[in-house]
C-alpha positions as CSV (number, residue, x, y, z in Angstrom):
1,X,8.0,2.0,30.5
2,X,9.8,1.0,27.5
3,X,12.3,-1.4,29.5
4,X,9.6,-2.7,31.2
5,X,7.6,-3.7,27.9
6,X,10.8,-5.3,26.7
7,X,11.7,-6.8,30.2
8,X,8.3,-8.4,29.7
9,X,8.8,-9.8,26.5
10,X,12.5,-10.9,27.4
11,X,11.4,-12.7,30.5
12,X,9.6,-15.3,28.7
13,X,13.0,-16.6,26.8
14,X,15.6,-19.0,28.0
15,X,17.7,-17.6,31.2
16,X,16.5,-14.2,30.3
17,X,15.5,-13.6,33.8
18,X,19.0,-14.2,35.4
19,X,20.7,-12.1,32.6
20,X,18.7,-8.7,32.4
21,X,17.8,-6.7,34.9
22,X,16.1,-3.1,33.5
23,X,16.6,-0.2,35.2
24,X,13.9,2.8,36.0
25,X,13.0,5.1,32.9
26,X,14.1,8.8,33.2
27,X,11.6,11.1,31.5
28,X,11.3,8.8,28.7
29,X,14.9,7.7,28.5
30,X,16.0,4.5,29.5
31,X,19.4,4.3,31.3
32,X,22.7,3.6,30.2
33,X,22.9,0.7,32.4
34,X,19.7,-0.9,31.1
35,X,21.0,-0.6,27.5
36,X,24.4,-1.9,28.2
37,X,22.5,-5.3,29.9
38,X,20.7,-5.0,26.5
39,X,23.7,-5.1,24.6
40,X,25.5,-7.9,26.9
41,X,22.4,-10.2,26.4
42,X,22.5,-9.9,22.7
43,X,26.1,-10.7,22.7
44,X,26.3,-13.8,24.7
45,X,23.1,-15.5,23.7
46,X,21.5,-17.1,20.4
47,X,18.2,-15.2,20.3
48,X,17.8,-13.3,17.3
49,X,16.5,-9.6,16.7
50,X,13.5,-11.3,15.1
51,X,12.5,-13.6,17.9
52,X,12.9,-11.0,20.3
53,X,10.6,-8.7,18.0
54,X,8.3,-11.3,18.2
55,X,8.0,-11.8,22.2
56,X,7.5,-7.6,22.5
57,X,4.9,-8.0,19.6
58,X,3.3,-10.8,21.7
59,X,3.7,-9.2,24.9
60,X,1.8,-5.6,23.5
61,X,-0.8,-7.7,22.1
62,X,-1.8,-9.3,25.7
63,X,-1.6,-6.4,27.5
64,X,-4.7,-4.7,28.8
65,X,-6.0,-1.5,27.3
66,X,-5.4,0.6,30.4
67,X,-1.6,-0.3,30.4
68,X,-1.3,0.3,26.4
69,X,-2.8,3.4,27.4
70,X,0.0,4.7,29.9
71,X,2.4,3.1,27.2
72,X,1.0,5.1,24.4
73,X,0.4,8.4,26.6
74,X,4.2,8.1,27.4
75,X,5.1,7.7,23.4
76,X,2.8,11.1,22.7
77,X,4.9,12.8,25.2
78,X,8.3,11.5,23.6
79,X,6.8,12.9,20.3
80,X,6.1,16.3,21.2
81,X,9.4,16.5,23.0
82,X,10.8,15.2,19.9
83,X,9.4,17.9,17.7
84,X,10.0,20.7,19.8
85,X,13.7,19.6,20.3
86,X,13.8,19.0,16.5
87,X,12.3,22.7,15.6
88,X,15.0,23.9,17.9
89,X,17.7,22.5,16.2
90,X,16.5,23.6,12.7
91,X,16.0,27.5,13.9
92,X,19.8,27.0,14.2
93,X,20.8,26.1,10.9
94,X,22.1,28.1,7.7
95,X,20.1,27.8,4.2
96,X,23.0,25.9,3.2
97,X,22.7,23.5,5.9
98,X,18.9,22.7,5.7
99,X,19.7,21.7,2.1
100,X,22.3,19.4,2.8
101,X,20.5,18.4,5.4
102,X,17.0,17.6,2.7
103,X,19.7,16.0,0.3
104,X,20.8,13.4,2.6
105,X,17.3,12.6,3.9
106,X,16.0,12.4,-0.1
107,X,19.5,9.5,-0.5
108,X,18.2,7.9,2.8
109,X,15.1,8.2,1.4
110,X,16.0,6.4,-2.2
111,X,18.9,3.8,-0.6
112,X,15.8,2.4,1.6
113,X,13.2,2.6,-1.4
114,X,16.2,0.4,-3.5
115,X,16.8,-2.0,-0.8
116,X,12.9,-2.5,-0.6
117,X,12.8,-3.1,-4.1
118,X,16.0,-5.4,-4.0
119,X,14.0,-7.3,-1.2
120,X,11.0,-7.5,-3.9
121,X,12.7,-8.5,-6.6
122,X,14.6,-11.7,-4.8
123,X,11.1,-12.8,-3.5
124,X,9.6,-12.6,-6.7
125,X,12.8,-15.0,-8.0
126,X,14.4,-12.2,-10.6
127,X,17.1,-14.2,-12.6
128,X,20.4,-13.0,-11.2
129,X,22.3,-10.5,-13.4
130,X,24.9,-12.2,-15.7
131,X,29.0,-12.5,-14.3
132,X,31.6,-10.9,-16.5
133,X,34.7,-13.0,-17.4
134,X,36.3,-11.2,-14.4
135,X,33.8,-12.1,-12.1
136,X,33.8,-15.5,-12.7
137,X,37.6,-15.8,-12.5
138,X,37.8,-13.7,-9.5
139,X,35.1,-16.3,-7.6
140,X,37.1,-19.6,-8.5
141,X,40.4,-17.7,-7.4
142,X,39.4,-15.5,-3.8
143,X,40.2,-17.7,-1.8
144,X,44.2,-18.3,-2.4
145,X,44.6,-15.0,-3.3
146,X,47.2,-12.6,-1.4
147,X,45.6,-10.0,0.9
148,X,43.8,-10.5,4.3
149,X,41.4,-7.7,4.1
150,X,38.4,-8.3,0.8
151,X,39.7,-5.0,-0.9
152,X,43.3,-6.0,-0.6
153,X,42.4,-9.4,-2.2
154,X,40.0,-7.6,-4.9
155,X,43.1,-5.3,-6.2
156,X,45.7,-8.5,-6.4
157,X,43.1,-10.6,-8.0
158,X,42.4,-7.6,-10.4
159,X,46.3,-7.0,-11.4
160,X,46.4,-11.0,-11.8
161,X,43.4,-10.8,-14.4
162,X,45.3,-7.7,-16.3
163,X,48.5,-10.1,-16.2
164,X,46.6,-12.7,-18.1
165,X,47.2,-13.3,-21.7
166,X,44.2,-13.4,-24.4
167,X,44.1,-17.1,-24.5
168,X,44.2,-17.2,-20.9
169,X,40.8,-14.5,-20.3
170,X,39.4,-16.3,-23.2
171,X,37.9,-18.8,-21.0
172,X,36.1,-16.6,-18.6
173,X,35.1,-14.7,-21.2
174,X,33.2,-17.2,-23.0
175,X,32.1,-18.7,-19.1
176,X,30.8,-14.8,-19.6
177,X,29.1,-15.1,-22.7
178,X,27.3,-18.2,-21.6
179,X,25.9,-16.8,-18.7
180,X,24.3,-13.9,-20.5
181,X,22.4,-16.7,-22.6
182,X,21.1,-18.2,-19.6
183,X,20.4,-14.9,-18.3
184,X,18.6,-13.8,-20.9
185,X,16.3,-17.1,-21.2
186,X,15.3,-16.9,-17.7
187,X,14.6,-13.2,-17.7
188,X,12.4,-14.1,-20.5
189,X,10.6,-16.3,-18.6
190,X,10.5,-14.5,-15.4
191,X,8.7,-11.5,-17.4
192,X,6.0,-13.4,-19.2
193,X,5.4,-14.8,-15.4
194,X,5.2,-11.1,-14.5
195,X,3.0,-10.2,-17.3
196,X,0.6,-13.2,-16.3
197,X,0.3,-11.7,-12.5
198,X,0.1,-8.1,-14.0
199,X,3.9,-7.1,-12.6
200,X,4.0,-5.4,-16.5
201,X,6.5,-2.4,-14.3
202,X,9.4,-5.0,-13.7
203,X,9.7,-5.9,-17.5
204,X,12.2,-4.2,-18.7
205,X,11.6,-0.8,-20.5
206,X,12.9,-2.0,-24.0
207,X,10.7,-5.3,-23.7
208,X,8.1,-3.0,-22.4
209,X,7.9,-0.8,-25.6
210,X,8.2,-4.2,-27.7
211,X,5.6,-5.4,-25.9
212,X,3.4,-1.8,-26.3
213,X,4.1,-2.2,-29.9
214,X,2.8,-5.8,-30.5
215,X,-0.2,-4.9,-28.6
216,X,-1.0,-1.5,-30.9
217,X,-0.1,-3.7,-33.8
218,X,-2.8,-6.6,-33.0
219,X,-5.3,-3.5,-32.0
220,X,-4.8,-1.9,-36.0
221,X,-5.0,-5.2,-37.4
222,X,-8.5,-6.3,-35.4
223,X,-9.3,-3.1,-36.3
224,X,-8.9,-3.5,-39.7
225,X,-10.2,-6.3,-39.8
226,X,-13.4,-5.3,-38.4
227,X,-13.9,-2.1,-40.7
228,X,-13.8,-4.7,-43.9
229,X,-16.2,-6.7,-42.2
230,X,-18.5,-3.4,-41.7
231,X,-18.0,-2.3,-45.2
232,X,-18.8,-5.7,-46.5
233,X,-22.0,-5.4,-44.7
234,X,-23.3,-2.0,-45.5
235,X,-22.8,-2.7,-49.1
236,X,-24.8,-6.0,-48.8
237,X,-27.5,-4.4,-46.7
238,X,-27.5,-1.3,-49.6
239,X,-27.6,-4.5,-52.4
240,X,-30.8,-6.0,-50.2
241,X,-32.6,-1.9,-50.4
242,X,-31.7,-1.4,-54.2
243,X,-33.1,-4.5,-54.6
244,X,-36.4,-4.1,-53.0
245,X,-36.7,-0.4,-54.6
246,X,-40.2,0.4,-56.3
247,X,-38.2,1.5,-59.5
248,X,-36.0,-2.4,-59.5
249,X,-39.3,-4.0,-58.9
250,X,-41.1,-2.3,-62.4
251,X,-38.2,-2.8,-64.6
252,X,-38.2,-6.8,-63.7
253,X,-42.0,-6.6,-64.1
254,X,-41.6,-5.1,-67.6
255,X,-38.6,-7.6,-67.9
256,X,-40.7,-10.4,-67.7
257,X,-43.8,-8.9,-69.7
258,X,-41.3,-8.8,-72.2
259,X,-40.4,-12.0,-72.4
């Protein structure tokens, strides 16, 4: 059912027709032979992953509710059979197994959450992070160096920096040292953009306690502020009672009789 979903989708691109041809679905499974075609038609054409995500997007939108149904009845099958098979395997492993086998879902778990915050972060136009002196030297130099694989190119381009005299470093260091000043203004930037559309969790922490600090400073001083004003008040509303008082009133009486 699956192939022919994706057969469905894969019909409506160029010379898909001529290329693919599915095979019949085996309790669920699709044959080897259908995912080999797959893998042949990725190979030697130009579609990409996300167009052809798109077509079987398309192609499960359009179709009527009765065939989603057989679709999705098929799927609820799959599941259970996935659950059962899944309970069996876990009967069969020690205590030390099931905990390695949490610990590497909980690093699947955190790589994924990273790369989804990477993903984020570039989206959201974070400054890139500043280039040591090594960096930059290594970049203007990759190419020529001696090695065909990266690492091998990455270790001779790292015993050439150690080979270089102070003088010689001093340039990329002070490439280095510019870069952190432009780092630094556009990540100053960047947060008081994320501040303005209440991203306050990407500052970072040390600008975030500077930041909680200003605000509890402006909050004392308003407060302050505001506790003269009330104390000014109360003693002017206290002069206006004193003043009215039956007992101020005879003295300015006899006051005045007095004069």
């Amino acid at each position: 059912m699956a192939a022919a979903l994706l057969g469905r989708a894969l019909a409506a691109l160029p010379s898909a027709r001529h290329i693919l041809r599915f095979s019949h679905v085996n309790n669920g499974k699709v044959e080897l032979a259908f995912l080999e075609k797959v893998k042949n038609f990725f190979c030697f054409t130009d579609v990409s992953i996300l167009e052809i995500a798109k077509k079987i997007a398309y192609a499960w939108k359009e179709l009527p509710v009765s065939e989603k149904q057989t679709y999705e009845a098929a799927a609820k099958v799959e599941r259970q059979a996935y659950k059962e098979e899944l309970a069996k395997y876990k009967a069969q492993l020690s205590p030390a197994q099931i905990v390695a086998l949490k610990e590497e879902r909980r690093q699947k778990r955190a790589k994924r959450k990273a790369m989804r915050k990477k993903r984020e972060l570039t989206v959201l136009g974070k400054p890139k992070r500043p280039r040591t002196g090594f960096n930059i030297f290594m970049s203007e130099h990759f190419h020529e160096a001696k090695g065909i694989s990266v690492q091998a190119k990455m270790k001779n381009l790292f015993e050439e920096w150690q080979d270089l005299s102070s003088s010689q470093k001093q340039t990329y260091l002070q490439l280095a040292e510019d870069d952190k000043v432009r780092y630094e203004n556009e990540m100053k930037s960047w947060e008081e953009q994320m501040v303005d559309v209440g991203r306050e969790d990407l500052i970072r922490y040390k600008n975030r306690r500077l930041k909680k600090s200003r605000v509890a400073t402006e909050k004392k001083t308003v407060k302050n502020v505001v506790s003269k004003k009330r104390v000014k008040t109360i003693k002017k509303i206290q002069r206006t009672k004193d003043s009215s008082s039956p007992e101020v009133i005879a003295k300015l009486k006899t006051k005045n009789s007095e004069e």
